[in-house]
Backbone bond lengths (Angstrom), bond angles and torsions (degrees), N, CA, C in turn:
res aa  C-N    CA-C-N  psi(-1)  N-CA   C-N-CA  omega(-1)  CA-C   N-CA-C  phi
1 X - - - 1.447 - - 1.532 108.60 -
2 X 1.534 113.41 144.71 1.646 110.51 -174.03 1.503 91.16 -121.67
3 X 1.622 108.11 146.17 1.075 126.10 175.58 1.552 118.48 -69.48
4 X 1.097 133.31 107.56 1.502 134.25 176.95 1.465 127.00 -76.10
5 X 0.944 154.49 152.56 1.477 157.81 92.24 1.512 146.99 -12.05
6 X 1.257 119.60 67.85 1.373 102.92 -173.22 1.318 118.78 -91.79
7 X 1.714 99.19 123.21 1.603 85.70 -172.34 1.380 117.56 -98.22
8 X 1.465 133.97 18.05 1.583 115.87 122.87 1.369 134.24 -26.65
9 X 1.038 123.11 -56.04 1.411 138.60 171.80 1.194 108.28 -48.32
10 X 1.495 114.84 -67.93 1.916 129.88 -156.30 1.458 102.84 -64.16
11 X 1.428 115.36 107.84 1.598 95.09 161.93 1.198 140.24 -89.90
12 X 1.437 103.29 39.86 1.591 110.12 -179.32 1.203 116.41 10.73
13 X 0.808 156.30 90.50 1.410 177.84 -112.29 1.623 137.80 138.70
14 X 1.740 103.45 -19.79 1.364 114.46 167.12 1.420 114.65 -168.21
15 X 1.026 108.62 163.01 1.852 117.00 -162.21 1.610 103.29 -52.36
16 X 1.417 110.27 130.49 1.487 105.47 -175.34 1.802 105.09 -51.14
17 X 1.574 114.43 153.53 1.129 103.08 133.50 1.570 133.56 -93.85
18 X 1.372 106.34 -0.90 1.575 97.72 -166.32 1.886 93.68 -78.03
19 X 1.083 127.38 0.89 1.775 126.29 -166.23 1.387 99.61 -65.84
20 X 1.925 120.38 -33.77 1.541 122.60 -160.37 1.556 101.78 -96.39
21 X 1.685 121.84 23.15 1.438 113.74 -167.11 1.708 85.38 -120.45
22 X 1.325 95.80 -50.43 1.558 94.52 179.53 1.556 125.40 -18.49
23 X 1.487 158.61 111.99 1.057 162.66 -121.36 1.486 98.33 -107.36
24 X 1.636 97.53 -60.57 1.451 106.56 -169.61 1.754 120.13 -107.82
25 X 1.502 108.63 36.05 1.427 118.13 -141.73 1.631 121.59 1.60
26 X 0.809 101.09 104.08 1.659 120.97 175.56 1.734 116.49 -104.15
27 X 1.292 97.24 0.21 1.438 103.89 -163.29 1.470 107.61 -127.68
28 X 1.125 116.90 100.40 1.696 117.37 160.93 1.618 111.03 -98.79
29 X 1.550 88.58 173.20 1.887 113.50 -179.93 1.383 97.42 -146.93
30 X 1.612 125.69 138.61 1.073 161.39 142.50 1.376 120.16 -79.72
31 X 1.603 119.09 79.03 1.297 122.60 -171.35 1.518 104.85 69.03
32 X 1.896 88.57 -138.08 1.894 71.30 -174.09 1.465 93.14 -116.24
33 X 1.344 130.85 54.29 1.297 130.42 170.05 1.988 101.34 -83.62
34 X 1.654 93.95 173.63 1.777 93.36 -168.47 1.763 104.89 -53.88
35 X 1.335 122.15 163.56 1.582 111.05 155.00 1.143 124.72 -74.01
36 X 1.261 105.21 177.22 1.333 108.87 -175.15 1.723 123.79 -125.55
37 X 1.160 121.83 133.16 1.507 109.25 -158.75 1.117 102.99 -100.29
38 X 1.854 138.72 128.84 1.414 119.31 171.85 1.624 114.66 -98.56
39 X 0.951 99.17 127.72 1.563 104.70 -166.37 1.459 113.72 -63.82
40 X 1.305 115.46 -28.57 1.723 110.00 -175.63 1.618 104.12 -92.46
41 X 1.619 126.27 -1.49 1.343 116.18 146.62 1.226 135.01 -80.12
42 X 1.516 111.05 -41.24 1.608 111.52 171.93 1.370 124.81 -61.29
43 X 1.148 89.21 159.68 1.767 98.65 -164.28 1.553 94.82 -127.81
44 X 1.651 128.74 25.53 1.494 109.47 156.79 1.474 106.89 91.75
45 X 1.791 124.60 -43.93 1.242 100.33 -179.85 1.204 157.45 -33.95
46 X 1.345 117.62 -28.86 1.637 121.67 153.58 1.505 101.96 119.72
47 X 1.459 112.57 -30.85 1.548 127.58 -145.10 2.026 93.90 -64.28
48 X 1.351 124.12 -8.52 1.571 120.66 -179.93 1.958 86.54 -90.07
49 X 1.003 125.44 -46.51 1.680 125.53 168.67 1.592 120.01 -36.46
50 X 1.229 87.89 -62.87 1.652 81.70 170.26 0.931 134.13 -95.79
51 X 1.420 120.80 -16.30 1.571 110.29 161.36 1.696 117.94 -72.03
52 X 1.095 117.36 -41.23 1.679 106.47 177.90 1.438 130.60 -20.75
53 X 0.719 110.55 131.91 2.278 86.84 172.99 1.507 119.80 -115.24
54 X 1.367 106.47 6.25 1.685 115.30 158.39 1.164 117.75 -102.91
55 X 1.707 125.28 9.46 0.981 133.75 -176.73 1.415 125.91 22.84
56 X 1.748 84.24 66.93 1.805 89.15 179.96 1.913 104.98 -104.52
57 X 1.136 134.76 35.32 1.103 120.57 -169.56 1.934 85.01 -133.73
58 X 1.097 94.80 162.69 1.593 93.36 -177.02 1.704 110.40 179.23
């Protein structure tokens, strides 16, 4: 399973925090557009899922 982005949710508007939870950084940002998840780094943990609090990752 790959971690998604919904950018309904994301209000791009400021530097993610979920980027500094990421374990194995799998997760970049380009300014303050949504992040971005790379799929052949993540490893599934979830931990950008539950920490979010607009619950835009899923």
């Amino acid at each position: 399973m790959t971690i998604a982005v919904d950018l309904k949710c994301c209000p791009q508007n400021h530097p993610c925090p979920a980027l500094k939870v990421c374990p194995v950084g799998a997760l970049s940002q380009k300014g303050f557009n949504a992040p971005v998840v790379d799929a052949a780094k993540c490893i599934d943990c979830k931990k950008c899922v539950r920490f979010c609090p607009m619950r835009a990752f899923s």
